[in-house]
N, C-alpha and C positions, 0 to 999 in steps of 0.2 A: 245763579251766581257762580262766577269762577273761582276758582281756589286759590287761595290764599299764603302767604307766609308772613308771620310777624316775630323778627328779631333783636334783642340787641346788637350794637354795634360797637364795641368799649363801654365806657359805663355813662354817656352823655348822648348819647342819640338811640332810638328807635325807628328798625325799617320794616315798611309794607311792601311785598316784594310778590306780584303777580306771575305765575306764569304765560311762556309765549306760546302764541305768536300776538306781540299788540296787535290790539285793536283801536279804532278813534273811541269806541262805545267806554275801552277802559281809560281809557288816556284823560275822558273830558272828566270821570270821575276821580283820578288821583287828581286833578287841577282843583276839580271844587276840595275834594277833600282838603290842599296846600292852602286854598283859601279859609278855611273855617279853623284848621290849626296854629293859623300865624296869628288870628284873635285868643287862642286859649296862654292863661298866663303862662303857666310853665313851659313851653315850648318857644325857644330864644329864636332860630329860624327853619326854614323848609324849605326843602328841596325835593321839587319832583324830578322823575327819571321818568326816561322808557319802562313804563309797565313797574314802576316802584317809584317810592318814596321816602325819604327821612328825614326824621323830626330831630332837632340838636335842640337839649332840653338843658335850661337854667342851672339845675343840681344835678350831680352826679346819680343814677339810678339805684339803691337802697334795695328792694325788691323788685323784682324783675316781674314776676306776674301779674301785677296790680296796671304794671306800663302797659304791656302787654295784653293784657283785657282791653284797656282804656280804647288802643289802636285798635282793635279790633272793634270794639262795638262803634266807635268813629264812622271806619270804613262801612261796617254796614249800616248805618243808617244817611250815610253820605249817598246820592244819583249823582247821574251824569249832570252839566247845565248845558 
């Protein structure tokens, strides 16, 4: 598994931010991942990128590491489709 970054972004989004150089291998995984986010309540919408992601969330973010877990154990149990 490649390495990772997951940050706030102000206090309403969340980004998963892979190192380069893309690959298709990560790319088809941040799309499922943008799929299986747009169904979780709290996250209002998604946007993937090149080799990252962010989640723009309903409420303003309270504790940061709780969000931050959350994306992280996302991503890793998210594959490629």
């Amino acid at each position: 598994m490649a390495p990772y970054r997951c940050y706030l972004l102000g206090e309403r989004a969340v980004v998963l931010e892979l190192p380069p150089p893309a690959s298709l291998a990560q790319q088809r995984r941040i799309w499922q991942l943008a799929r299986q986010l747009r169904a979780a309540a709290a996250v209002r919408e998604v946007v993937p990128g090149m080799n990252n992601l962010t989640a723009l969330l309903h409420e303003p973010v309270r504790d940061t590491q709780p969000v931050l877990d959350w994306l992280t154990a996302q991503w890793q149990q998210t594959s490629a489709s």
